[in-house]
Structure formats: structure tokens, C-alpha cells
C-alpha positions, 0 to 999 in steps of 0.5 A, a space after each residue: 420854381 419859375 413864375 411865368 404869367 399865370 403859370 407855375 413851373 416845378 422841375 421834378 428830376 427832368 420834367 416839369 411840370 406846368 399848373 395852372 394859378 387855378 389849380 393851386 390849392 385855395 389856401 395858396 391862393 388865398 396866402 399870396 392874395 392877402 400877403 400881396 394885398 399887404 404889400 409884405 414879403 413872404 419873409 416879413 410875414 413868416 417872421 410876423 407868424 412866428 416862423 423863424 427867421 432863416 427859413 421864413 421865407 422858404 415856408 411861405 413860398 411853399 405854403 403859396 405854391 402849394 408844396 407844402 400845406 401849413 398845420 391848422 396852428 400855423 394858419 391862425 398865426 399866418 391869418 393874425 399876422 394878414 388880420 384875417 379870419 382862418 375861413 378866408 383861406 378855405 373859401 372856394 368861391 372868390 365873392 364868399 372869400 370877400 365877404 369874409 374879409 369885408 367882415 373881418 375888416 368892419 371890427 365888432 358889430 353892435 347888437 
């Protein structure tokens, strides 16, 4: 895969295949902001969610690029590793996304 600006290249064979950042499935998106935002490497992520250390890597990447989707039990253990709510990752709408995040971020609330 190539990374050109907005861009995602996939070689399929002797095509490729361009989609655009928007296309990227929510979860993907939201993975690679909350990892960036962290300043982290998809490896020291990986190994922080549990994922073995050889293939660390590999499995974010995919997981952020949308190839593969992770199982409910790898996204809580990517969302503990990010200190994130599972909700941030499925939220479509960037300002509920942040909402989410500010909440989870504010700790425990007194009644």
C-alpha cells in the first residue's frame, strides 16, 4: 500500500484501487486519529492491546487501512490501550466523536 496525501493506494493483482480518507471505514479512521493523537507506533500499540509482538504491526495497519475489521474483544483492548471508550470508534459524526473522547478524558463525574 501507498500513502499519498488523502489517498490510499491498494494493488489488487494489476489494478489499483484509490479511496479516498473518507471512504475508510469509522473504525479506521478513528484507530489511526486516537493512535497519532498518542504519538504511538502501530507496533507499540499492537503490543500494548495484547497482540503478539511479530505481527503487531502488520494487524493495526490493517486495522487502519480498513482490510481487516478487528473482533469486538480486540477493539476493547485497543480502546484500553488509546484510554478510549469502544463508542469513539463507531462514531460517524466528528463532533459526537469528540464528545465521546472529552467524557471519557474528564474521569468520573460527582453526582
Amino acid at each position: 500500500m501507498r500513502v499519498s496525501g488523502s489517498f490510499h493506494t491498494w494493488k489488487f493483482g494489476t489494478h489499483a484501487i484509490v479511496a479516498d480518507k473518507g471512504s475508510l471505514p469509522v473504525y479506521s479512521r478513528r484507530l489511526r486519529e486516537a493512535r497519532e493523537a498518542r504519538d504511538i507506533s502501530q507496533r507499540s500499540l499492537g503490543i500494548e492491546a495484547g497482540l503478539d509482538e511479530f505481527v503487531a504491526s502488520t494487524r493495526v495497519n490493517r486495522y487502519e487501512t480498513g482490510v481487516h475489521q478487528p473482533d469486538l474483544q480486540t477493539l476493547q483492548r485497543l480502546a484500553a490501550a488509546l484510554k478510549l471508550p469502544v463508542a469513539y470508534f463507531y462514531a460517524e459524526d466528528d463532533e459526537l466523536a469528540q464528545l465521546i473522547r472529552d467524557f471519557k478524558g474528564s474521569g468520573k463525574r460527582k453526582r
